[in-house]
Rosetta silent file (secondary structure, phi, psi, omega in degrees, C-alpha in Angstrom):
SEQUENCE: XXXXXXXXXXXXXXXXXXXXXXXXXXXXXXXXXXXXXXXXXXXXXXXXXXXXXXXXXXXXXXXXXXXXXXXXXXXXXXXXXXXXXXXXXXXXXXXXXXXXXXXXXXXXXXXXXXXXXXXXXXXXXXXXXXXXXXXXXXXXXXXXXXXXXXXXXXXXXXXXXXXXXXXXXXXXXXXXXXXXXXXXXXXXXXXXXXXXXXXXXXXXXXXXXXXXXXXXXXXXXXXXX
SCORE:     score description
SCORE:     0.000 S_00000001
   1 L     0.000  118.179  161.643   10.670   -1.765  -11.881 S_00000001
   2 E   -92.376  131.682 -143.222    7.898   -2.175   -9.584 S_00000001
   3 E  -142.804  127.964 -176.202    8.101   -0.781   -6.231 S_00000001
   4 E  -123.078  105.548  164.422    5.756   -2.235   -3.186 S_00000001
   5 E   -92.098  175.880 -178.022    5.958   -0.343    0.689 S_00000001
   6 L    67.279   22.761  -94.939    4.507   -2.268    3.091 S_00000001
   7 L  -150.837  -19.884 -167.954    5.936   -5.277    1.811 S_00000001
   8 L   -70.515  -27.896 -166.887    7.192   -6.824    5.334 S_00000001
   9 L  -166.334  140.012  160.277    3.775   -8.763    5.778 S_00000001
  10 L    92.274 -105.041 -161.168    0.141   -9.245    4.561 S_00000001
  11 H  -107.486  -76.934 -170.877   -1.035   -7.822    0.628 S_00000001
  12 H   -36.630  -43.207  174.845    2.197   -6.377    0.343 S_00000001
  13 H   -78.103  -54.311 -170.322    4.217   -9.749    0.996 S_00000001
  14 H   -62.831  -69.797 -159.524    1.713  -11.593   -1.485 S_00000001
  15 H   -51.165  -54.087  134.506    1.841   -8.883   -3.834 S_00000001
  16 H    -5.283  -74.648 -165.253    6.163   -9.522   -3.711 S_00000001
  17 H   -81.805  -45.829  168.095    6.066  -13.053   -4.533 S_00000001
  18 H   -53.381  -50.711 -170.827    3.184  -12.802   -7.310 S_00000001
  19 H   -79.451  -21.456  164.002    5.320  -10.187   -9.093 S_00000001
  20 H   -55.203  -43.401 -172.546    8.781  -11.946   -8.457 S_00000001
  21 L   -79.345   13.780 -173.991    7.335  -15.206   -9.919 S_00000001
  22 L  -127.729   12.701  172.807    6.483  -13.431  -13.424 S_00000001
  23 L    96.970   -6.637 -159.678    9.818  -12.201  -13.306 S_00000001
  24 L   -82.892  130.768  147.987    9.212   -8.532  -12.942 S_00000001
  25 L   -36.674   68.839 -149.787   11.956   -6.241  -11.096 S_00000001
  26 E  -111.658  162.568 -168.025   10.355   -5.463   -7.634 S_00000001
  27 E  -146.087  102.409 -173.561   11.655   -3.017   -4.887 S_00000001
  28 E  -126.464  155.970 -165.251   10.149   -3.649   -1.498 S_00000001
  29 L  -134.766  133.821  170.379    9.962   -1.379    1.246 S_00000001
  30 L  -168.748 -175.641 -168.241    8.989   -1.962    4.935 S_00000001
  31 L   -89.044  -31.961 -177.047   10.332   -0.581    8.415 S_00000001
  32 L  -111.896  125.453  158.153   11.804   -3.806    9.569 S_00000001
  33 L   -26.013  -63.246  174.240   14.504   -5.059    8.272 S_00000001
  34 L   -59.393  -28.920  175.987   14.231   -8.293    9.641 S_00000001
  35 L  -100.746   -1.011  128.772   10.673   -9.255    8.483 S_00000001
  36 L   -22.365  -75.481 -174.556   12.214   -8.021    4.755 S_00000001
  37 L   -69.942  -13.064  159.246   14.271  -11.051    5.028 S_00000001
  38 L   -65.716  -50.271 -175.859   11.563  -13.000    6.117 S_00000001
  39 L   -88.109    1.627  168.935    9.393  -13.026    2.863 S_00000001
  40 L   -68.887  -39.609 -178.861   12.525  -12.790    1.053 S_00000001
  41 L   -86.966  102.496   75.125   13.254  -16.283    2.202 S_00000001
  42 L  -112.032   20.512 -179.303   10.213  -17.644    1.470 S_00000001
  43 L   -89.124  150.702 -179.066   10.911  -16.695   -2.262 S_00000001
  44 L   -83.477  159.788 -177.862   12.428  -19.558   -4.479 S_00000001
  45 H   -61.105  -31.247  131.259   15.878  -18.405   -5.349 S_00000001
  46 H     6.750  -86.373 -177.875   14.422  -17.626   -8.874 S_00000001
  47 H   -69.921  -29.008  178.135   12.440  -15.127   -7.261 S_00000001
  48 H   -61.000  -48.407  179.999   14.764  -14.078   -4.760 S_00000001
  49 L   -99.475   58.782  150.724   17.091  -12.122   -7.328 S_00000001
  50 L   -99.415  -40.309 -168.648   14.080  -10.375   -9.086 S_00000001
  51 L   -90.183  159.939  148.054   13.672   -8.211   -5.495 S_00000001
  52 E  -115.076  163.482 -168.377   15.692   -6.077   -4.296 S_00000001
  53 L  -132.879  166.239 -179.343   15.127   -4.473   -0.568 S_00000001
  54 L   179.631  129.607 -173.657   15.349   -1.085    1.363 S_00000001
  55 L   -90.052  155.066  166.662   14.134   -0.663    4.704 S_00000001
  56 L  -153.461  153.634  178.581   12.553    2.853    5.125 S_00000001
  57 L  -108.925   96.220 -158.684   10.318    4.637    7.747 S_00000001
  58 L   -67.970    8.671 -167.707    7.567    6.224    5.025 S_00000001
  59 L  -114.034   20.449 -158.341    6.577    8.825    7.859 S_00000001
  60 L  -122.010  117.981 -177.247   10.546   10.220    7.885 S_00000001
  61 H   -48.748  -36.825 -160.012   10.746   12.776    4.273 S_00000001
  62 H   -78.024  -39.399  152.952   14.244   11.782    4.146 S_00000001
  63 H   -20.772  -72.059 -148.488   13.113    7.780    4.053 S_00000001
  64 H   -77.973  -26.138  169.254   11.220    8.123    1.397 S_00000001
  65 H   -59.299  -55.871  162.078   13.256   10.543   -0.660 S_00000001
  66 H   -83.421  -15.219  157.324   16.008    7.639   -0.568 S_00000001
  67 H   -47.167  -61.326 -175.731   14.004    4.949   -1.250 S_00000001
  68 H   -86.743   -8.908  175.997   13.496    6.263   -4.905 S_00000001
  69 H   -63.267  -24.649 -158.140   17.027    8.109   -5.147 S_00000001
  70 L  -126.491   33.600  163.305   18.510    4.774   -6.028 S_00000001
  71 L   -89.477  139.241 -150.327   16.335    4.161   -8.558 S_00000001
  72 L  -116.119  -32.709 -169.274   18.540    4.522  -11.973 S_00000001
  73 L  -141.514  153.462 -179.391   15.430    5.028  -14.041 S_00000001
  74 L   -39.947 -169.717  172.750   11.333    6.003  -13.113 S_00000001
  75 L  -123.357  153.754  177.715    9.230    2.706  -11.848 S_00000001
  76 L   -69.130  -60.452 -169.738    6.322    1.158  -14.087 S_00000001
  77 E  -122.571  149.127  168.777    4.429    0.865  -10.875 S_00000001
  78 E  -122.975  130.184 -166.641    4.614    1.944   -7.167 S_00000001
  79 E  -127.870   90.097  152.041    1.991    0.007   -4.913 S_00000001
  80 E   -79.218   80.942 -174.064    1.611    1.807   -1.626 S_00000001
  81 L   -83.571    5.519  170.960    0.411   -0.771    0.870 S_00000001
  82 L   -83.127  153.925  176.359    1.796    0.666    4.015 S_00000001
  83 L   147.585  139.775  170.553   -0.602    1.720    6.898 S_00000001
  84 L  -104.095 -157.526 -167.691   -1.970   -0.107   10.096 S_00000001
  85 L  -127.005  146.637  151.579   -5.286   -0.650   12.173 S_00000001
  86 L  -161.008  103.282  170.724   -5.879    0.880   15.565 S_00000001
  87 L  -100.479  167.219  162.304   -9.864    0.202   16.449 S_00000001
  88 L   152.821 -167.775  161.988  -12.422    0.695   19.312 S_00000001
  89 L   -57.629   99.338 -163.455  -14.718    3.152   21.013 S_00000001
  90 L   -32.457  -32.305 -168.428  -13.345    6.569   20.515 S_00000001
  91 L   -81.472    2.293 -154.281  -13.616    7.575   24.118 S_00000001
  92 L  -111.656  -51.892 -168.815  -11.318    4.256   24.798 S_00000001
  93 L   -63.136  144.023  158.075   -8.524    5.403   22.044 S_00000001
  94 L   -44.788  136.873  148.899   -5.025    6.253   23.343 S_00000001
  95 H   -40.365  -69.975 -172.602   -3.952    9.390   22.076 S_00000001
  96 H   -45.109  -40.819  159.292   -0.570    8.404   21.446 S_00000001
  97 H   -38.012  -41.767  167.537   -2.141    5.123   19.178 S_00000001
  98 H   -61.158  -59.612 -132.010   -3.876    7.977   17.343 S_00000001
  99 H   -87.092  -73.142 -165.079   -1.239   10.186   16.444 S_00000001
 100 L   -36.787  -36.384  167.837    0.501    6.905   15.302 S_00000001
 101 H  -103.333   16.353  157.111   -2.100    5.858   13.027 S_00000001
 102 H   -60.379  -93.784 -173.533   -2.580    9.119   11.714 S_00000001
 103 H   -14.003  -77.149 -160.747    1.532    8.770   10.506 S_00000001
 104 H   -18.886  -70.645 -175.591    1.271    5.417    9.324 S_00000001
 105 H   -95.227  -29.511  174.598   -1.528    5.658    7.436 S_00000001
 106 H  -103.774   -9.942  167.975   -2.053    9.368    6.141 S_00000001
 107 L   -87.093  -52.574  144.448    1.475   10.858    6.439 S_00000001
 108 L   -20.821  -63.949  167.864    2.848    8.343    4.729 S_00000001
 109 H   -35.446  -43.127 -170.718    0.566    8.302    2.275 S_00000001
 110 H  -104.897   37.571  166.711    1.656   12.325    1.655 S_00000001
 111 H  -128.068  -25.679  164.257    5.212   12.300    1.815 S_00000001
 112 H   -58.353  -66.974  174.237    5.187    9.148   -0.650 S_00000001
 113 H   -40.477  -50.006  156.736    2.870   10.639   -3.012 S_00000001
 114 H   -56.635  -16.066  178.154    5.053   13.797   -2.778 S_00000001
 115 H   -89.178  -64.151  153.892    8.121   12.358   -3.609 S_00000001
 116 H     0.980  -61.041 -175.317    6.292   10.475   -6.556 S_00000001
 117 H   -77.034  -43.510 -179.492    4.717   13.740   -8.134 S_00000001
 118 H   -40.033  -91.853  178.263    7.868   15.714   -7.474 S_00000001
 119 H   -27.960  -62.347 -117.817   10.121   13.004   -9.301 S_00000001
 120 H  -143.993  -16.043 -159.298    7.397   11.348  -12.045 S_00000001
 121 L   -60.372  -41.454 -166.202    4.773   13.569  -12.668 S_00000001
 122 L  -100.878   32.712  175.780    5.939   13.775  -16.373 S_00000001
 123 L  -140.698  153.295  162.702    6.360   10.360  -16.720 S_00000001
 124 L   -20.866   44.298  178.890    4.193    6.725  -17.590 S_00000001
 125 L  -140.232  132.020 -156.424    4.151    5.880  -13.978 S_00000001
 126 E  -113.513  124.304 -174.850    1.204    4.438  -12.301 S_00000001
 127 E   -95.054  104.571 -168.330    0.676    4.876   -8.224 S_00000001
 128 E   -67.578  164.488  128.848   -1.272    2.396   -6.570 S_00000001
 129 E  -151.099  140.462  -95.405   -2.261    3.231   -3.454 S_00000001
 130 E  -152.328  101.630 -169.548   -3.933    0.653   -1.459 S_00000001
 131 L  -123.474 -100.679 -154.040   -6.371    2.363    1.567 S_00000001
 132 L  -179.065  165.196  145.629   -9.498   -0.121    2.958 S_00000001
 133 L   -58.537  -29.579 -171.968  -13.716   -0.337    2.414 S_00000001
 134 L   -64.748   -6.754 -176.872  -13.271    1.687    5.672 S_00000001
 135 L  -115.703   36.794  162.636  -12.585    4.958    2.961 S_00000001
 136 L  -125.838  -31.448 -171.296  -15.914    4.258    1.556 S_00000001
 137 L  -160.916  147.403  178.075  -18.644    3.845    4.166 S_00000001
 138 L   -71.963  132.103  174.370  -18.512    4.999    8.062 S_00000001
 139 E  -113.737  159.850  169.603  -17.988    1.644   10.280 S_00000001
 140 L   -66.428  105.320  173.255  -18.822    1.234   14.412 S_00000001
 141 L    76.052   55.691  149.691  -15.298    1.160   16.449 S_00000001
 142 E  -171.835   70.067  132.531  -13.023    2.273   13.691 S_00000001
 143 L   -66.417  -55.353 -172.000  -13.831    5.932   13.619 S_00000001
 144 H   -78.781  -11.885  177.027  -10.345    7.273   13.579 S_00000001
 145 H  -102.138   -1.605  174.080   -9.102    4.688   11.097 S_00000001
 146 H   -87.879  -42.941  178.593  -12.100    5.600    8.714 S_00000001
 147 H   -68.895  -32.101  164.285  -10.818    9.331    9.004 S_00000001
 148 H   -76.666   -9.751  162.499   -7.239    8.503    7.956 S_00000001
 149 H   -63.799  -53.276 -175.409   -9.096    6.306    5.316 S_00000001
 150 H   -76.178  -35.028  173.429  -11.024    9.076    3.941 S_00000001
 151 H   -76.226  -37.808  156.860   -8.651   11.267    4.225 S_00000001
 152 H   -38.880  -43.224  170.674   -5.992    9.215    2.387 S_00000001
 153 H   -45.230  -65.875  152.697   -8.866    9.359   -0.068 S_00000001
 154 H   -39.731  -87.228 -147.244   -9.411   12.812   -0.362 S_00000001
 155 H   -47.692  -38.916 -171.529   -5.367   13.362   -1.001 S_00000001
 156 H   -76.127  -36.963 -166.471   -5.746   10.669   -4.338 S_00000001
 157 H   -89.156  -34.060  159.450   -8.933   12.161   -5.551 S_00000001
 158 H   -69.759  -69.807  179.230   -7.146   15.809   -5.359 S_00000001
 159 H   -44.051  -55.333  168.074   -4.073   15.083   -6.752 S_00000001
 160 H   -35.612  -39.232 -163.704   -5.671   13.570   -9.491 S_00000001
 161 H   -66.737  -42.090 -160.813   -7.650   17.084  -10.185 S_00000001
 162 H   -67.237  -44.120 -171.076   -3.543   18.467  -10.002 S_00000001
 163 H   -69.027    4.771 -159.252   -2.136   15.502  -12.453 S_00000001
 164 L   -87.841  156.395 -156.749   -4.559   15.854  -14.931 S_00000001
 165 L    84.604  -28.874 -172.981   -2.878   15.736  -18.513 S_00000001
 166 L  -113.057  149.261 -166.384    0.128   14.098  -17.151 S_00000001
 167 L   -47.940  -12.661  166.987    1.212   10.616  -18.207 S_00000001
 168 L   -72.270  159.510 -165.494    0.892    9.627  -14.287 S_00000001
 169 E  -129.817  148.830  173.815   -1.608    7.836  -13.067 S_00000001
 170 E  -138.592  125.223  133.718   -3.160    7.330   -9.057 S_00000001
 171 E   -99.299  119.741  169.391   -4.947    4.280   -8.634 S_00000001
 172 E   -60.647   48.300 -141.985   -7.453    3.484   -5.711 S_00000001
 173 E  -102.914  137.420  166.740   -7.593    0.450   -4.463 S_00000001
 174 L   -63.183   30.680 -166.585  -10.398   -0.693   -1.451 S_00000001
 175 L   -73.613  170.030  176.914  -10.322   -4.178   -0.157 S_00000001
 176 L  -109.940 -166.874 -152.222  -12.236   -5.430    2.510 S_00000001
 177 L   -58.467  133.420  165.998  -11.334   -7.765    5.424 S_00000001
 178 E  -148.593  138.984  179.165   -8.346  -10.020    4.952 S_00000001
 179 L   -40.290   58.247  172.412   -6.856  -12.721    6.930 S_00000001
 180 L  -105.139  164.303  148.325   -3.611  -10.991    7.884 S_00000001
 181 L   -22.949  -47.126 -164.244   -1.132  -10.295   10.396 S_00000001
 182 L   -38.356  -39.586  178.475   -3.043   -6.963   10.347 S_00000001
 183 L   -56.244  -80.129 -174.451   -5.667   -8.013   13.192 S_00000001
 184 L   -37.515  -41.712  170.096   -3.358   -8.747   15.899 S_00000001
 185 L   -99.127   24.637 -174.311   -2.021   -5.159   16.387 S_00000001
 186 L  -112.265   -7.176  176.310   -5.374   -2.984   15.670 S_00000001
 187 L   105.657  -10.076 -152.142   -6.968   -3.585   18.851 S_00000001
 188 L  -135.661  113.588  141.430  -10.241   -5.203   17.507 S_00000001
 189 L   -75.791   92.352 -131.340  -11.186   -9.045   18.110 S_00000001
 190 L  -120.940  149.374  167.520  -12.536  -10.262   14.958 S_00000001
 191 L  -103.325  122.361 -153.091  -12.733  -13.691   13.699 S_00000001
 192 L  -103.025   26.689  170.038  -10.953  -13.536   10.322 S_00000001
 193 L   -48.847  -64.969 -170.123  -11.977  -17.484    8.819 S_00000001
 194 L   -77.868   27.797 -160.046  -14.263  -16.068    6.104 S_00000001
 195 L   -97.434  137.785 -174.797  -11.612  -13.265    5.272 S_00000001
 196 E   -76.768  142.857  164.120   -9.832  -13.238    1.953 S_00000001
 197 L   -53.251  158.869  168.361   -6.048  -14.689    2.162 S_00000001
 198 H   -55.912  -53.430  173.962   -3.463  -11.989    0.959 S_00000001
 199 H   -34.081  -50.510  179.583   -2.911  -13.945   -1.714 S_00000001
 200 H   -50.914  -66.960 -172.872   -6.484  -14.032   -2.895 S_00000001
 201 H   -81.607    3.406  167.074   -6.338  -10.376   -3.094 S_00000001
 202 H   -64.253  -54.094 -167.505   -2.924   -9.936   -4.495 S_00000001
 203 H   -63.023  -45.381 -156.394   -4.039  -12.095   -7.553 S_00000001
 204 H   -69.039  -49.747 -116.366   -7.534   -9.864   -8.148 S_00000001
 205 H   -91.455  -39.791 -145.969   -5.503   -6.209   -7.110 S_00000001
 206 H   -79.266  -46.105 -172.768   -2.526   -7.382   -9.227 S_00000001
 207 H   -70.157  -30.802  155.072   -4.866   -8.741  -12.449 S_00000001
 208 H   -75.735  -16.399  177.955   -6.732   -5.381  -12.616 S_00000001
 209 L   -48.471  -39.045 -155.759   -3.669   -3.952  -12.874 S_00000001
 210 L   -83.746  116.027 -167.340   -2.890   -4.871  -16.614 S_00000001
 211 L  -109.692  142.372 -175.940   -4.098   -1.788  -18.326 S_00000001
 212 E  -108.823 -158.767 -111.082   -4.440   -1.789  -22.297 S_00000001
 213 L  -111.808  -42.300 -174.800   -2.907    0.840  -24.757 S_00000001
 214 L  -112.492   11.148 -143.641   -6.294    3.277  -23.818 S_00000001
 215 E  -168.077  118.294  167.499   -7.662    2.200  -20.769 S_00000001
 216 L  -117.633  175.925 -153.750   -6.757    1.586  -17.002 S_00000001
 217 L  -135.241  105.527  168.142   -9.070    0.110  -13.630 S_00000001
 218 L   -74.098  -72.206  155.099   -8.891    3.990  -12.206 S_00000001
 219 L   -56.615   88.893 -175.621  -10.730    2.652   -9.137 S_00000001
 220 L  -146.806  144.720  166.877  -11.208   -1.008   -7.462 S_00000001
 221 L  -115.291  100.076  149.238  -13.295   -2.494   -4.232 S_00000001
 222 L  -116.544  134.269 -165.509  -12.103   -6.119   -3.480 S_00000001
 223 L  -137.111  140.241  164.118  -14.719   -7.357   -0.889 S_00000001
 224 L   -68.272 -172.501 -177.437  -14.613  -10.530    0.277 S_00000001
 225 L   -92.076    0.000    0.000  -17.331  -13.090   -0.113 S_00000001
């Protein structure tokens, strides 16, 4: 079973349909229901009964804590792809915008990852977790979304010092700018033409994935061209 949050739109919604079409046992997660059922129906029916769905709010313990209760057995993979945008001039940001993409993106991050180690730590099961280039190098008008970058960062790079010896795994992954949905609610007018499709980066994030008997992609930056 593979398990995707953030699944309602963008790398998550690619990432869905690439793993549906190879047949694989997927478990997607998003807040709204209704955009669930949107990329379900755009799945061929094929693909359609490979997923199964569960709406959850990752920043509510009790969410996320049923999201994996009704799992019968561990997951191969969990690919945490939830988290939003909220850019500009710092002196400009909302408070209230803040506090929101703090949750999104770094409380979410530790109440999944908490359920995850709680549950899995002593088992084969490898945690994606999907953050930006923005948790790598300081950018101009996306200070506060660089800090909940970095800081997501920091939590995967610790926990790893706590997992070490056990059969779990935390993967990192970075992409840079992609032609999503994502743009439209962060605040910041960017023209996304030369931007990778989801898709694009579904195929690279998902094809590093395949790990041999001694050896895993710990670490990946997909940057666009």
């Amino acid at each position: 079973m593979i398990v995707i949050t953030g699944a309602s739109s963008g790398l998550g919604a690619a990432l869905t349909q690439r793993y549906a079409a190879d047949n694989h046992n997927v478990l997607i997660s998003g807040r709204s229901e209704q955009k669930l059922a949107a990329v379900i129906a755009k799945l061929s029916p094929t693909e359609q009964a490979n997923v199964s769905v569960q709406a959850a709010d990752l920043c509510v313990a009790e969410d996320v804590s049923r999201l994996f209760s009704q799992l019968s057995s561990p997951p191969t993979t969990v690919i945490h792809c939830a988290g939003s945008g909220y850019f500009g001039p710092i002196e400009q940001q909302d408070p209230q915008a803040i506090n929101q993409l703090i949750n999104n993106n770094l409380t979410s991050s530790i109440l999944v990852l908490r359920e995850l180690v709680s549950r899995y730590r002593d088992q084969k099961v490898n945690v994606v977790v999907v953050m930006s280039t923005a948790a790598q190098i300081g950018k101009a008008n996306e200070s506060t979304y660089c800090a909940v970058k970095w800081a997501v960062k920091g939590l995967v790079e610790s926990l790893r010092v706590e997992l070490k010896g056990s059969p779990m795994k935390l993967v990192a992954v970075y992409p840079g700018g992609m032609a999503t949905d994502f743009w439209s609610t962060s605040g910041k007018d960017i023209d996304t033409s030369s931007f990778m499709t989801a898709d694009e980066a579904a195929l690279m994030l998902k094809n590093a994935l395949l790990a041999t008997q001694h050896g895993y992609v710990s670490d990946l930056t997909i940057n666009r061209g």
